[in-house]
C-alpha positions in Angstrom: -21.3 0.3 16.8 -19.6 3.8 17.8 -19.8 6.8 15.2 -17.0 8.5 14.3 -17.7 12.2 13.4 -14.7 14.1 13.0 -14.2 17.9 12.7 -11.1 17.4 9.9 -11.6 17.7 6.2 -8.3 17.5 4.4 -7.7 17.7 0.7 -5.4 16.3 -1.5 -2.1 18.3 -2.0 0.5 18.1 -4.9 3.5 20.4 -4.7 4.5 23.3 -5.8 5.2 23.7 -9.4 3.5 20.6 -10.3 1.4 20.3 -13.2 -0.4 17.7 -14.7 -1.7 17.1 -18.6 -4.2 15.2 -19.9 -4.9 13.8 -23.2 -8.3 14.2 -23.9 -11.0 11.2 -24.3 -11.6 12.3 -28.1 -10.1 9.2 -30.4 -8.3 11.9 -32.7 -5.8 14.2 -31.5 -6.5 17.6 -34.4 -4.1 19.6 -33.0 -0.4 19.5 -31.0 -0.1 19.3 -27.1 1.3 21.9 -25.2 2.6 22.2 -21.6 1.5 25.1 -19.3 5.0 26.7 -20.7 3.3 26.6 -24.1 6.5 23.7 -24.9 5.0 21.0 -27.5 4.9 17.7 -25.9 5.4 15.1 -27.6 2.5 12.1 -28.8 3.0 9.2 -30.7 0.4 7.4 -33.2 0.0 3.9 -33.3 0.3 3.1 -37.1 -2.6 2.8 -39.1 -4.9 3.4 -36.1 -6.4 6.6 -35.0 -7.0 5.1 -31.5 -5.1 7.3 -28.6 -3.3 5.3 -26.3 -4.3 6.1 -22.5 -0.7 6.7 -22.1 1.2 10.3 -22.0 4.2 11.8 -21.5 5.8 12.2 -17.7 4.6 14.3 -15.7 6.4 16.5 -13.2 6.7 14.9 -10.3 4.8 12.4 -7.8 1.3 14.0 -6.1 1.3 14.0 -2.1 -1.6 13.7 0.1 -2.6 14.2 3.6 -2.5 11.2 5.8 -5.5 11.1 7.3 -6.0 13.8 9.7 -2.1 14.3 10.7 0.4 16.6 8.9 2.2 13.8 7.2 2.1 14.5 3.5 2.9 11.4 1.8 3.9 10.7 -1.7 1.2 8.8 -3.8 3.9 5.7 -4.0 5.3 4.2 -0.8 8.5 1.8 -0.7 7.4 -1.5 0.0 10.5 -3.3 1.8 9.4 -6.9 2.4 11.9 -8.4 0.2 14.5 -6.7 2.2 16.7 -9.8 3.7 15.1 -12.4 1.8 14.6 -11.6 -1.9 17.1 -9.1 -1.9 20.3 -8.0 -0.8 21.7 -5.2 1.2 22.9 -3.8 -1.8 20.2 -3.9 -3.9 18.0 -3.0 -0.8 19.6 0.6 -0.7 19.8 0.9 -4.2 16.2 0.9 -4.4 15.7 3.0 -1.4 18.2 5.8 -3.1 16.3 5.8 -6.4 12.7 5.6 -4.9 13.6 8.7 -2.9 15.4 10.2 -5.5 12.0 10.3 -8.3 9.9 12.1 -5.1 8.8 8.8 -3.2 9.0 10.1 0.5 7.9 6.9 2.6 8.8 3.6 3.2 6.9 0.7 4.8 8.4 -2.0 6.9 7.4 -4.2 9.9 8.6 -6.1 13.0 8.0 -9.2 11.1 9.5 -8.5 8.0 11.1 -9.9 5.4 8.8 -12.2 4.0 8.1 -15.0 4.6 8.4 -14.4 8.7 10.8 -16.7 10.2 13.0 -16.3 12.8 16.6 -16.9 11.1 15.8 -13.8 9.0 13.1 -11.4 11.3 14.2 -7.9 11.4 16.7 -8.3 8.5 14.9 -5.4 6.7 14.7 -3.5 9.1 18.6 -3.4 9.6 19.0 -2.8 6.0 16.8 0.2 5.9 18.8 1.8 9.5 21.7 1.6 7.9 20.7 3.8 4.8 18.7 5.7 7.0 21.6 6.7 8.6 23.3 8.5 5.5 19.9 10.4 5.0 18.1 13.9 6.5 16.0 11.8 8.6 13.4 14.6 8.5 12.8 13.8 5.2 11.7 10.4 5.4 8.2 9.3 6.3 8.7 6.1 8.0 5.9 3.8 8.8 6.9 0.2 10.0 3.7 -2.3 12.3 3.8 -4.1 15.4 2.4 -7.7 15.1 -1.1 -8.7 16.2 -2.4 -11.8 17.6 0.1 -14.8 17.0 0.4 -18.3 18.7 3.3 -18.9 15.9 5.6 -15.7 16.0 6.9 -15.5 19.9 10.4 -15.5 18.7 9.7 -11.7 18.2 9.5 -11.7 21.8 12.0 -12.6 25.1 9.5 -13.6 27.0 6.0 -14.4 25.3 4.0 -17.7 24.6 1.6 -15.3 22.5 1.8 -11.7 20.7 -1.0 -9.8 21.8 -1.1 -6.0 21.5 -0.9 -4.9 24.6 1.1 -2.0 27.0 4.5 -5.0 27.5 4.2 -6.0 23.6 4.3 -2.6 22.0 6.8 -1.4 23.7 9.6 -4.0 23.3 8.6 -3.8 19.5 8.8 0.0 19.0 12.5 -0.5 21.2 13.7 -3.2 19.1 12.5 -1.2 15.6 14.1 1.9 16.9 17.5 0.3 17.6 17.0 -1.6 14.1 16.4 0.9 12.4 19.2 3.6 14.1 16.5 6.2 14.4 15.0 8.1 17.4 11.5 8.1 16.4 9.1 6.2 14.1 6.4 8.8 12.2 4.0 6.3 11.7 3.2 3.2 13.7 0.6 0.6 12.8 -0.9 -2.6 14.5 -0.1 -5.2 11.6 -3.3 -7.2 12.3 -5.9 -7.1 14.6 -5.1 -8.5 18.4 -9.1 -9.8 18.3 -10.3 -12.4 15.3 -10.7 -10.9 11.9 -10.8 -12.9 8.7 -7.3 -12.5 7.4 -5.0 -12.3 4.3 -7.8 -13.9 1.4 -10.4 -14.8 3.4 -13.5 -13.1 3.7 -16.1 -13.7 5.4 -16.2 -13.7 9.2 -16.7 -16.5 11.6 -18.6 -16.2 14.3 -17.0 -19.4 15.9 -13.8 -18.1 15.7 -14.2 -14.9 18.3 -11.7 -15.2 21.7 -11.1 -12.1 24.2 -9.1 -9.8 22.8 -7.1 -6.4 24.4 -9.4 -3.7 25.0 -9.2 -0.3 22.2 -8.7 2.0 25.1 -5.8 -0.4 26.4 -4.6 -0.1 23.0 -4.2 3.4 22.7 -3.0 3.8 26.4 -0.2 2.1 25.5 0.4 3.7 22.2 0.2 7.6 24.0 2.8 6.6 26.1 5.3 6.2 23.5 4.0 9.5 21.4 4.6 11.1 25.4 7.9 9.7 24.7 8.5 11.2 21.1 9.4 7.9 19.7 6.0 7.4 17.9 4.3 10.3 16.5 1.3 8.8 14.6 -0.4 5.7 14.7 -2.4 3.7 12.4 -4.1 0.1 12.0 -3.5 -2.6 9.5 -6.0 -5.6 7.7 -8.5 -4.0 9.8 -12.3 -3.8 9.4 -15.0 -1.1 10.0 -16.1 -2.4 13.5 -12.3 -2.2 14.5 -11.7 1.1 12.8 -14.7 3.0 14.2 -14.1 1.6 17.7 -10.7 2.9 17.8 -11.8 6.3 16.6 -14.5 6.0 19.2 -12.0 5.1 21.6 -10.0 7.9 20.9 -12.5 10.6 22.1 -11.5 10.6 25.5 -8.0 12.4 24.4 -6.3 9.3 23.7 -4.4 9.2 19.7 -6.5 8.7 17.1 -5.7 6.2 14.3 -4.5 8.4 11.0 -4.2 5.0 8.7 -5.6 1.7 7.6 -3.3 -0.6 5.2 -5.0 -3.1 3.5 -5.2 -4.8 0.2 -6.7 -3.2 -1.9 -6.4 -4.2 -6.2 -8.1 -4.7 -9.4 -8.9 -8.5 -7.1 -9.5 -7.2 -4.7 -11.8 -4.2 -4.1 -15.4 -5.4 -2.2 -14.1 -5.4 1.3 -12.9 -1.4 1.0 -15.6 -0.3 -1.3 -18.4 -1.7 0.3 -18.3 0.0 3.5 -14.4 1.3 4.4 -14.9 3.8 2.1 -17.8 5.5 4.1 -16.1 5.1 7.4 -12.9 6.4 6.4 -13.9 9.6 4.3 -12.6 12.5 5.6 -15.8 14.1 6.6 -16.8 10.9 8.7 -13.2 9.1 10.2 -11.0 10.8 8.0 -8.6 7.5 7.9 -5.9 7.5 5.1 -5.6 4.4 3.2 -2.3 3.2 2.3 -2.9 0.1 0.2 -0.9 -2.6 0.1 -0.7 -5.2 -2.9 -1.8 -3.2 -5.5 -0.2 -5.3 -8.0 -1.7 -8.3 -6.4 1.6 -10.1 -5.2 2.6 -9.1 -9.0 -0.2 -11.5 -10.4 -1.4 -8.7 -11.9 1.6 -8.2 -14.2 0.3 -11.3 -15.7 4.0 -13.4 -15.2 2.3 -16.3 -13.3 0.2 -16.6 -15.9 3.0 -19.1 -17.7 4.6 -20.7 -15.3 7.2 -21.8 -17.2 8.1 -18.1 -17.8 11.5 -17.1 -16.0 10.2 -14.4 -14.4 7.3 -16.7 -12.9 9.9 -18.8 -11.7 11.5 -16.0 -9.9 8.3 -14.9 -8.6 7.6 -15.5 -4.9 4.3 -17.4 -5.1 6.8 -19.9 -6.6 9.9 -19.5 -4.2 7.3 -19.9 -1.2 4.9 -22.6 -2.2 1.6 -21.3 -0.9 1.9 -18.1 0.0 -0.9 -15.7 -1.6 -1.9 -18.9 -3.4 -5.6 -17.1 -3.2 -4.0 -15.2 -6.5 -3.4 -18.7 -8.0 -6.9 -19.9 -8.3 -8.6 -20.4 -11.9 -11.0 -17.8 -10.8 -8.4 -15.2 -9.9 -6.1 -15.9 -12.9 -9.4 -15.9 -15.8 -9.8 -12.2 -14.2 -6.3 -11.5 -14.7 -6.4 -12.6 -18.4 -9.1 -10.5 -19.0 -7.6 -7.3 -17.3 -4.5 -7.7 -19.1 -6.5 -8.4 -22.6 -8.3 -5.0 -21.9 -4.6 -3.2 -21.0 -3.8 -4.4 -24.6 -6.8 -2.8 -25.9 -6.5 0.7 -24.5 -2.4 0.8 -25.2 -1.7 0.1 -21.7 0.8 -2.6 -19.9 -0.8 -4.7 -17.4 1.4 -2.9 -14.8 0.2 0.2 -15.9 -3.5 -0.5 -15.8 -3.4 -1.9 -12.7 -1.2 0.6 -10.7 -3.3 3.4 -13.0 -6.4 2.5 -11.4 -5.0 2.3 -7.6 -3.7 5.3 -8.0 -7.0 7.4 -9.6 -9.2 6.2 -6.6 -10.8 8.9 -4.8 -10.5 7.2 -1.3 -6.4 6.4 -1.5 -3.7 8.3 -0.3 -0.5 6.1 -1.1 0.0 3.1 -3.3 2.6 0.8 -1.5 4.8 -0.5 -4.5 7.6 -3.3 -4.1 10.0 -4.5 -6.1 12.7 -7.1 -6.6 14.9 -5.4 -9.2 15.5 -2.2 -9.6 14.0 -2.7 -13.5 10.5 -3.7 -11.2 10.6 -0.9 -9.3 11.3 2.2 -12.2 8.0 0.2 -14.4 6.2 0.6 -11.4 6.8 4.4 -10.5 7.0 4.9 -14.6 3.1 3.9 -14.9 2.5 6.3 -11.6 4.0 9.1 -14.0 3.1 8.5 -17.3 -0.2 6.7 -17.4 -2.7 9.3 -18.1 -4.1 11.2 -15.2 -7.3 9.7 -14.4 -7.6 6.9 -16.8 -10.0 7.6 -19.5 -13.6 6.6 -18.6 -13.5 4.2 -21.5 -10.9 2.6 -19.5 -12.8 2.6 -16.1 -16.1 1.5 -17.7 -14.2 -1.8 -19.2 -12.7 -2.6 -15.8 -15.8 -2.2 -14.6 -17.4 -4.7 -17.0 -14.9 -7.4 -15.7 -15.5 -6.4 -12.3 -19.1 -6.9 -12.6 -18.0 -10.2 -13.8 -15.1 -11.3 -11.5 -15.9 -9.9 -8.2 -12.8 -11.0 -6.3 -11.8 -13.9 -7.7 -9.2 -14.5 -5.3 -11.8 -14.8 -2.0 -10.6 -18.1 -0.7 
């Protein structure tokens, strides 16, 4: 397998005038809290319990961090948009995007594919949502990241004249023309394969079958394809996408001979789901080795992690996708998955924390992520979800970490198909 030295080291950047308070691990608080403009913030006790909650007051604004090694800085939280033209409405659509952007979030995810599920009455619905509040904004200050498809015998609708998506030269390029026009904008800052074009065990599954290998598009072909279009100015970085080690390190390998290097890998990555990045991603994408940026996706795990699909005769477990769209993520569904879930959100309880909170809390503290993508169906999702970015405690206590780890060492993924 190809090595991947790299001569980069960035570090994590927050903005100007941005500070950040902790409360300390001690259970008693002696003395007031103050703010670096010696201003008393505000605590609360629980009654009759001297136990501090692992929750604080706001802080100042989002952090930002380095993508990788390119000079996109990126807010910790990135707009999800999947919903987009399914789950939601135009309206709601923007309102989201205008609130998102107006708390500090400054990126937004989307795809060729999207919404979700991918069908071909609705492809590219989100898309045209997003272009037309694009259009309204300083497009200069909008980070937008949106994925050309992989490998599919089932999505050829995406294409006007294709039996099978591969990622080749012909593919890209009619999928960055049709985004573009989608999305009224001249250039897209960060463009990522959505799945591999060769085999890779994909979306719950986990181990890797040998059986299963076919030809796939060569990594230089790949990037040849991509340079053209950053020649162009209508890509300016690119990234990859449910990918593995072997594929990440032959891409950065493949890059040496002054083709783009990847910046970005986005994929799942929650309190469910953890071994496949921590066990080896992690190594090949530290900045001192690949320097890859991980932009996570799921973090919430489909929103199991809220704990509503845990009664499904709740209303908002009725409204929840894994119900609207029997099967999909139904790895999150499984007794295994859900007795972990029960046991993260009893341990939430404990510390003071919501389950939304704890989980987003710990996506967020990891050493190895540069942006969370969040997304939401209401507007009332979406400020709980930037909330527990802001007021959780900044990083979680370690009497936190060291119960989540206790459940981990317990429930290893639950939800591995």
């Amino acid at each position: 397998m190809a090595t991947c030295g790299s001569s980069f080291v960035i570090s994590a950047s927050s903005p100007k005038n941005t500070h950040t308070t902790r409360i300390s691990s001690l259970r008693i608080l002696t003395r007031p809290l103050y703010t670096s403009q010696n201003k008393l913030r505000p605590y609360n006790f629980r009654k009759n319990s001297v136990q501090v909650s692992a929750k604080y007051a706001r802080n100042e604004a989002l952090q930002y961090r380095k993508v990788g090694d390119s000079d996109l800085e990126i807010s910790e939280i990135t707009l999800g948009t999947m919903t987009f033209g399914e789950q939601n409405t135009e309206k709601e659509a923007h309102e989201m995007l205008s609130y998102s952007f107006e708390q500090g979030i400054n990126a937004l995810d989307t795809a060729e594919a999207y919404p979700i599920p991918m069908k071909k009455e609705t492809q590219g619905r989100t898309d045209l949502y997003i272009g037309n509040w694009l259009k309204s904004q300083p497009r200069d200050k909008v980070i937008l990241a949106t994925k050309v498809c992989g490998y599919s015998e089932r999505s050829s609708y995406l294409r006007d004249n294709a039996k099978v998506l591969r990622v080749d030269a012909e593919n890209i390029k009619e999928s960055v023309e049709k985004s573009l026009k989608r999305l009224k904008t001249d250039y897209i800052d960060l463009l990522q394969i959505h799945w591999p074009d060769r085999y890779v065990a994909l979306f719950g599954e986990f181990f890797y079958d040998p059986l299963k290998w076919r030809p796939s598009i060569p990594f230089v072909e790949q990037l040849l394809a991509f340079k053209e279009l950053i020649d162009e100015g209508k890509v300016r970085y690119i990234g990859v996408s449910n990918e593995t080690s072997y594929g990440v390190m032959e891409f950065v390998h493949a890059a040496k001979v002054g083709l783009p290097k990847i910046v970005s890998i986005q994929n799942s990555y929650s309190l469910l789901v953890r071994c496949k990045f921590e066990a080896d991603l992690v190594e090949v994408c530290h900045p001192n080795n690949c320097n890859v940026g991980l932009l996570c996706y799921s973090p919430l795990a489909g929103g199991a992690l809220s704990g509503k699909y845990l009664d499904l005769n709740s209303e908002a477990s009725k409204k929840g996708r894994m119900n609207l769209f029997p099967g999909y993520m139904e790895r999150y569904n499984k007794s295994a998955a859900k007795e972990a879930t029960m046991k993260y959100i009893e341990m939430a309880k404990k510390h003071g924390l919501t389950p939304v909170q704890l989980a987003l809390g710990f996506a967020r503290d990891r050493p190895f992520m540069t942006s969370s993508i969040i997304g939401a169906t209401s507007l009332d999702q979406l400020k709980e979800d930037i909330d527990a970015f802001l007021t959780v405690e900044r990083p979680l206590p370690a009497e936190v970490m060291a119960d989540i780890e206790d459940i981990f060492k317990r429930y290893k993924d639950p939800a591995i198909l």
